[in-house]
Every structure is written in structure tokens, then in C-alpha cells.
C-alpha positions as CSV (number, residue, x, y, z in Angstrom):
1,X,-1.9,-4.2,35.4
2,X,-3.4,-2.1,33.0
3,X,-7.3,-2.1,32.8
4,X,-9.0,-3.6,29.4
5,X,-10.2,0.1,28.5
6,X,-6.6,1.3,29.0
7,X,-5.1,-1.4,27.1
8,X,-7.2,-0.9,24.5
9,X,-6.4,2.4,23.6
10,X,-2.9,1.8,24.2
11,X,-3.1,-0.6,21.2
12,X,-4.7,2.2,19.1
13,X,-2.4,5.1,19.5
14,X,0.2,5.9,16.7
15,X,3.5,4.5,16.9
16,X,4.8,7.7,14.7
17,X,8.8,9.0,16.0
18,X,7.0,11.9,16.9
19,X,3.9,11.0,18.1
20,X,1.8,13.3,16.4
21,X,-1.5,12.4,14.6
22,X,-0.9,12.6,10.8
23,X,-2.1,14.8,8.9
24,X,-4.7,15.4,6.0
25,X,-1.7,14.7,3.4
26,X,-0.1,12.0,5.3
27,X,-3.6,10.4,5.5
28,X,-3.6,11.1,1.4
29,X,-0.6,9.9,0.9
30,X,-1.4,6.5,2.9
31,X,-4.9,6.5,0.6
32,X,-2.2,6.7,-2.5
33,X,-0.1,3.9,-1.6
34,X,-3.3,1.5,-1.3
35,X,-4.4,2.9,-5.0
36,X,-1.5,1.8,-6.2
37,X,-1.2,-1.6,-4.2
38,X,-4.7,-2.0,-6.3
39,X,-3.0,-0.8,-9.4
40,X,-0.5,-3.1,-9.7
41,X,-2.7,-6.5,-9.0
42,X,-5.0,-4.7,-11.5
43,X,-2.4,-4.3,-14.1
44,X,-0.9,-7.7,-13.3
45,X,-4.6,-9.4,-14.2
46,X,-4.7,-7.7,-17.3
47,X,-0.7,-8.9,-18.3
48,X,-2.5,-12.5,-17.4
49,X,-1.1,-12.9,-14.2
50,X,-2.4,-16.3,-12.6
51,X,-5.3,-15.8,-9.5
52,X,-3.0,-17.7,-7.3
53,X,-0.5,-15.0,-7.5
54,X,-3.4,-12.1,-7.7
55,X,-4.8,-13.4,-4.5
56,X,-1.5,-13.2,-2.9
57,X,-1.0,-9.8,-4.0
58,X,-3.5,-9.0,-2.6
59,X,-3.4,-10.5,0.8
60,X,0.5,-9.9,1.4
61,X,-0.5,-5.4,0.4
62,X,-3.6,-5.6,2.4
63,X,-1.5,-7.2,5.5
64,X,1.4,-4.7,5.1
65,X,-0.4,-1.5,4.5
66,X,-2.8,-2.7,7.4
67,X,0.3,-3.0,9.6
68,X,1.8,0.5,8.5
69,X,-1.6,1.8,9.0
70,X,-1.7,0.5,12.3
71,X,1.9,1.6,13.2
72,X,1.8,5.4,12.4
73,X,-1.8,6.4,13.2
74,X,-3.5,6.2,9.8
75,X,-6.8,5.4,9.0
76,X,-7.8,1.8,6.8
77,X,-11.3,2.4,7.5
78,X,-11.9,3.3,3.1
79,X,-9.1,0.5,2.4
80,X,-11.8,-1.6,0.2
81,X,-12.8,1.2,-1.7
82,X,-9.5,2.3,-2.9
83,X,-8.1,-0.9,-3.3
84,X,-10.8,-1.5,-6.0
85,X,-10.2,1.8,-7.5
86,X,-6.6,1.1,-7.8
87,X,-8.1,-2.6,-9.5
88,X,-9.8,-0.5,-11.7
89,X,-6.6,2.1,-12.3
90,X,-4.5,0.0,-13.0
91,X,-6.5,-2.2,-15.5
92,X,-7.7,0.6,-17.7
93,X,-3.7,2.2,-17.9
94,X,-2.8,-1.1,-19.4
95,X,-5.7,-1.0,-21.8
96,X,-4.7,2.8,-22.5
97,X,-0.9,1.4,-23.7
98,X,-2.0,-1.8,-24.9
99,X,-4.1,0.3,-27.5
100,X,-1.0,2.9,-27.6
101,X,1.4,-0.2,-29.3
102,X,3.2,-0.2,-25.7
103,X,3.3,-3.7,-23.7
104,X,4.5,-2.9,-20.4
105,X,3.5,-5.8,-18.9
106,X,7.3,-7.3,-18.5
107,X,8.0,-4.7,-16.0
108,X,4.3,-4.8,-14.7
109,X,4.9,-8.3,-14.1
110,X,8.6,-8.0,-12.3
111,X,7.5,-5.6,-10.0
112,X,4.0,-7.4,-9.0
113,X,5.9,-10.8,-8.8
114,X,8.5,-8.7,-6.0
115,X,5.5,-7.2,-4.3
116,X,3.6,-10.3,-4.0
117,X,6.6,-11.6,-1.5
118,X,7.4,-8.3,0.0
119,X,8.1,-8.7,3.9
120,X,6.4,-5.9,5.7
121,X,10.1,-4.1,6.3
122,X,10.9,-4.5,2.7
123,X,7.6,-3.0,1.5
124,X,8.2,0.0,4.1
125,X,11.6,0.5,3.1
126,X,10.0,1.2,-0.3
127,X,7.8,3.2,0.8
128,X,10.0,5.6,3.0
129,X,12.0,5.7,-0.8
130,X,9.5,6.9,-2.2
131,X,7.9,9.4,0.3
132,X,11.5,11.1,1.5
133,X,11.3,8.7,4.7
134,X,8.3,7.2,7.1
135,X,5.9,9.0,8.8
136,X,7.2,11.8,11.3
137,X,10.7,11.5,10.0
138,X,12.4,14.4,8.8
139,X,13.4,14.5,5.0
140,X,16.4,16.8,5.8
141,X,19.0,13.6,6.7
């Protein structure tokens, strides 16, 4: 039986293929993905989405990017802070097309309303889509 100290950092090494820590642009790339979780709830409050649905947002991201965090060796520790930049991003782009005569809050909408339900395999699926495959994968397959 494993000791308590062992255990413990049994639980906090990466669960990447390849076992290697990730890098400074993995870690970046991680950092993006929570920006843009913020983005989208902050772009989805200013298309008058309800709080319910915000708040649900927001928990369901924060659970799944925790998880993924957790399962290839990044960092959360700055998660807060880049959540509320994203808020803040994602607010002020639809302010810039609202004043530009474009409403893109349809699609704004869509896509928050299919995050806000994501299971965590869905949302990683995505992710791996749009980063040419998970953590420690290679892009060549």
C-alpha cells in the first residue's frame, strides 16, 4: 500500500501519452482555451443570454478545462484571471460588431448553448480539432 506522500504525487503527475511535462506553448495554448471559455460566456451576456445558463457556462468550462488540466500536466493555478479576461474579450468583440452593423449573436448563442452541455469528452474532442490532436499526440496521423 502506497504511502499518503506517494499517493499524493501519484495523483499530481501528467497523464500526457508521453509523459513528458508540457511545454511553455502547450501551457499557452491551455491559457488560450480558458480565454476563450471566458469569451464565449462573455459574448453570450452581451447577446442577453439568461444567468442561469451563464452560470452554467461557466461551471460546466471551469470543470472540463480543470479536468484536462489535471489530465495532461497543465497548470490552472492563473485560471481566474484569464477566465475574466476572456469575460472581458469576449464582451468588448461584441460591442466592436454590434457598433460595426454586424449581430453575431445567433451563432454566439448556438455555440454557448452547445458548450454549456458539453460532456468533458465532447469538449476535448473539440479541443484536440482545433489544436491538431491532445497533448503529446503527434499531428502526423
Amino acid at each position: 500500500r502506497p504511502s499518503h506522500e506517494f499517493a499524493y504525487l501519484g495523483d499530481a503527475a501528467p497523464r500526457r501519452p508521453d509523459a513528458a511535462a508540457p511545454d511553455a506553448a502547450e501551457q499557452a495554448q491551455f491559457e488560450s482555451f480558458v480565454v476563450t471559455a471566458g469569451a464565449s460566456n462573455g459574448a453570450a451576456r452581451s447577446c442577453g443570454a439568461s444567468e442561469p445558463d451563464l452560470a452554467q457556462h461557466q461551471a460546466t468550462s471551469r470543470a472540463n478545462l480543470e479536468r484536462y488540466a489535471k489530465e495532461y500536466g497543465f497548470s490552472a493555478a492563473g485560471y481566474d484571471g484569464l477566465y475574466r479576461k476572456g469575460l472581458a474579450d469576449g464582451a468588448r468583440m461584441m460591442e466592436e460588431m454590434k457598433r460595426s452593423g454586424v449581430d453575431g449573436c445567433r451563432g454566439v448563442l448556438g455555440s454557448f448553448q452547445n458548450e454549456r452541455v458539453s460532456s468533458y469528452e465532447e469538449m476535448k474532442a473539440a479541443l484536440a480539432e482545433v489544436s491538431d490532436g491532445l497533448p503529446g499526440e503527434s499531428a502526423e496521423k
